[in-house]
N, C-alpha and C positions, 0 to 999 in steps of 0.2 A: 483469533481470526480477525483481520483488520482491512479495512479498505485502500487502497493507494490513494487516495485523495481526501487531503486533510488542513487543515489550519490550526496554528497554537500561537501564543503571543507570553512573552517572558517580560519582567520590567527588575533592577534592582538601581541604587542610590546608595553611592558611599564617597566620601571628603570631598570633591569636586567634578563627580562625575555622575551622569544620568543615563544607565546601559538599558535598551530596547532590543529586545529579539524576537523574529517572526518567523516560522517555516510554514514554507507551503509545499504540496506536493501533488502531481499530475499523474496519473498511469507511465510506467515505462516499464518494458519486460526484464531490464535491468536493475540496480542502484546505480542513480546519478546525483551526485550533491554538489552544489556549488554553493559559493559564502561570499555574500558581498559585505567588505566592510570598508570603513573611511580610508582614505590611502595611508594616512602616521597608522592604522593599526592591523596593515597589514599580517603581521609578525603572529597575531594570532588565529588565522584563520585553518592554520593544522590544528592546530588545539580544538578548535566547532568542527571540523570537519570529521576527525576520527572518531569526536564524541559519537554525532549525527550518526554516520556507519557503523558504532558500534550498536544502538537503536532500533535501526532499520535495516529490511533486506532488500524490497523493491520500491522502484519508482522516482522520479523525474523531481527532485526534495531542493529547495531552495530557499535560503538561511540570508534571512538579513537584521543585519547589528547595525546598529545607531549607537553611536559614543557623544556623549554632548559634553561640552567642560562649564559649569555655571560660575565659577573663577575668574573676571578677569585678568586679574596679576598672577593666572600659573602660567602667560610667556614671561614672567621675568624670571623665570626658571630659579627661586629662592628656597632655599631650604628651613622652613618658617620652624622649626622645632632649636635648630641649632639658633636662628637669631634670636628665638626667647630667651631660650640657655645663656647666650653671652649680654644679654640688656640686664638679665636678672644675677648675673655675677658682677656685673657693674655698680647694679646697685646696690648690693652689699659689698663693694670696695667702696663705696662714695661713705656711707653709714659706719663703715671699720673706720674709715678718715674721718668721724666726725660731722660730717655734711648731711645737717638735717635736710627732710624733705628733696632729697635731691631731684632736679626737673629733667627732663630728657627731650634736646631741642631735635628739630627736624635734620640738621644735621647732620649729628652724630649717628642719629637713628641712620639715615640714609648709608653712611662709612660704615656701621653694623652689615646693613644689607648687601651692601655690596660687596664686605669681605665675604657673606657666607653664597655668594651667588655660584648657583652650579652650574658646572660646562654641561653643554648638548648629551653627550650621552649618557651622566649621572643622572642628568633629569628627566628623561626619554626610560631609562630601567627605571626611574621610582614612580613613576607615571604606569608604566607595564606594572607591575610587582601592584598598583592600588587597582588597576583597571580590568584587569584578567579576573580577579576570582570574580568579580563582578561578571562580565561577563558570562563566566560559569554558569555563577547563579541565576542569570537571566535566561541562558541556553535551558538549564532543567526544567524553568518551569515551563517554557514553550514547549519541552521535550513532551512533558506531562499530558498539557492538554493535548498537544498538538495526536498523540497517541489514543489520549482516548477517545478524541472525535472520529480515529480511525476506528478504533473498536466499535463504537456503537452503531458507524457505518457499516461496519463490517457484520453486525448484527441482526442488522435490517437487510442488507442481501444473504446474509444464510436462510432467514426464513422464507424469502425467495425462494430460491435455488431452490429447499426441499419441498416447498411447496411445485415447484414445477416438477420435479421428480417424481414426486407421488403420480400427476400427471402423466410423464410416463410413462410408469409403472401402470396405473391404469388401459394407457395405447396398448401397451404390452399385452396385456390380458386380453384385451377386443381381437387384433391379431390372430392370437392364440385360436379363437373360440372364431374367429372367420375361416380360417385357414381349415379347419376342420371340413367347411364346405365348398372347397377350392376342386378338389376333383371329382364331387359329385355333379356339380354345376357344369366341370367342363365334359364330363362325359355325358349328359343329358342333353349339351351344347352340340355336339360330336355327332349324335345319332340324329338328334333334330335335322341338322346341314347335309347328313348323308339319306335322310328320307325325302329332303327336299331335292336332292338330286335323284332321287329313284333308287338310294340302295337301303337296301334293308340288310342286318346285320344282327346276328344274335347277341347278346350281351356274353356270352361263351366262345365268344370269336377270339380265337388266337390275335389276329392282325389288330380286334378292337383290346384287347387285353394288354399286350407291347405296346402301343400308343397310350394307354394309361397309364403304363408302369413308369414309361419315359417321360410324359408329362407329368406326374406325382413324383418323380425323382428333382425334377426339373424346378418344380416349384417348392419343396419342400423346404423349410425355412428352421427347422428345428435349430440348427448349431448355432443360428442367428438370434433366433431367442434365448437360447442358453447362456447366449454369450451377455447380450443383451440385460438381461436378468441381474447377471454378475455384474456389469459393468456400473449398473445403477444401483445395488447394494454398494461396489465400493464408493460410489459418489456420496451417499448419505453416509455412510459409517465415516469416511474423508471429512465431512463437514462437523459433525457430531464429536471427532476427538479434537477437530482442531478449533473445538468454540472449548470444551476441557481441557484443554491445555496451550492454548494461545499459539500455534503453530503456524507458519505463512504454510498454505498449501493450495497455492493460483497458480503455481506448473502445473501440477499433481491434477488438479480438476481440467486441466486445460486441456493436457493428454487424455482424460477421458472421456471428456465431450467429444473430443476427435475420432476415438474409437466407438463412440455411443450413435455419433453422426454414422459411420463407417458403416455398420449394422445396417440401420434404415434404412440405407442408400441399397444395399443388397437386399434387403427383405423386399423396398419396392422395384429391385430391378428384376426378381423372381419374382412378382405380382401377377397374376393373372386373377384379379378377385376385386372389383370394384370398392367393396368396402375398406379391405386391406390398404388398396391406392389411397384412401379417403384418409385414414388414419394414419399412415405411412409420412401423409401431408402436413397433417396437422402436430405431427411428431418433429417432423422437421423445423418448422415451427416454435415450437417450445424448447428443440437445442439452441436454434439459433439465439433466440433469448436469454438462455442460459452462459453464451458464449460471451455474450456483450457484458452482461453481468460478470463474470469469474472474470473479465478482463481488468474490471478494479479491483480485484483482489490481490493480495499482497504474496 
């Protein structure tokens, strides 16, 4: 279980290059990845990107590479392995000929370098072929952290979330245990209003007996809680397998915040119970919380 909002930083070094990679990433209900890199390396920004997506599933992810060259002479674009190769066959032709200590003027050195100089795009693919795994390497380990700042974020809103649940869960039960005296209250309300008008009315009155049954119909909320009930067992069992098995599940809770909201909304719109209102409120309250929350979730 992981948060959409996160930072990792990568570094590696190898022959004349120094590769940096940073991902950050914001809430988005989708996956969005973009990859800024120096414009010569464009070429590899599918290579981070499909990495990046294979990684992750949601959120607003933005990848930036830094390639530095610490080389001045790799624009003379020279292929330094071959020129060692031919100065050191030289020197053993000068030595086969007899020619102690033979010297190597700047000259010659130069006419070396210049036979073995590469055109643009030999030197452009042996640049890419040193420069990439590099990269790579740098991409995983930002992957790494960048992942687990997500997790331990993610960790610290689960026990949020079921901690407001339980809250809930609590509302639920006050509810429960109010509701219980939603019809006695209003038919004691009823007889009260009808004595102060002058009518007096047996509690065995038909007329008063169908005006209870249809107010107790009217307010009765049981399917509400039932529903209610379940809806918040699935949210903590949701949260509890996806900290066991590392599972993105911020649709899943999202949809039933929605429907947990949905509840409350009907429970206080059949309120006729002060208390219930009270609770109804402060219920509302603690989705909403919960909504802001599951919105950094992955």
């Amino acid at each position: 279980m992981k948060s959409m909002t996160g930072y990792g930083r990568g570094e590696a070094q190898g022959g004349a290059y120094d590769v940096a990679v940073e991902i950050t990433s914001v809430n988005r209900k989708a996956l969005d990845v973009s990859v800024a890199l120096p414009r010569e390396w464009v070429m590899l920004e599918r290579q981070v990107s499909d990495r990046v997506r294979a990684a992750l599933s949601r959120g607003a992810v933005r990848v930036m590479v830094q390639i530095n060259s610490r080389a001045e002479s790799a624009s003379l674009n020279v292929d330094d392995s071959a020129v060692h190769r031919t100065l050191d066959h030289l020197m053993e032709l000068a030595r086969a000929r007899g020619v102690r200590n033979p010297g190597m003027d700047l000259d010659t050195l130069l006419k070396v370098v210049q036979m073995h100089r590469e055109d643009g795009q030999s030197a452009a693919r042996r640049a890419e072929e040193l420069v990439a795994p590099l990269v790579q390497g740098a991409l995983e380990q930002a992957i790494v952290a960048f992942i687990t700042m997500r997790e331990k974020e993610g960790a610290a809103l689960a026990e949020d979330l079921l901690s407001r649940n339980e809250r809930l869960l609590d509302i639920v039960a006050c509810v429960k245990l109010a509701a219980r005296d939603t019809v006695p209250n209003y038919r004691d309300m009823l007889l009260q209003r009808l004595k102060q008008l002058g009518i007096e009315l047996d509690l065995s009155d038909e007329r008063l007996l169908k005006e209870l049954a249809f107010f107790a119909d009217r307010a009765d909320n049981a399917e509400e809680i039932t529903r209610l009930e379940s809806h918040l067992e699935q949210f903590r069992s949701t949260i509890s397998a996806a900290l066991a098995k590392d599972e993105p599940v911020g649709r899943k809770l999202e949809f039933l915040i929605q429907e947990i909201n949905r509840e409350f909304n009907t429970i206080g719109s059949k309120a006729n119970n002060i208390e219930i209102t009270r609770q109804v409120l402060d219920a509302k309250n603690e989705v909403e919380r919960q909504r802001e929350q599951v919105q950094n979730l992955e």
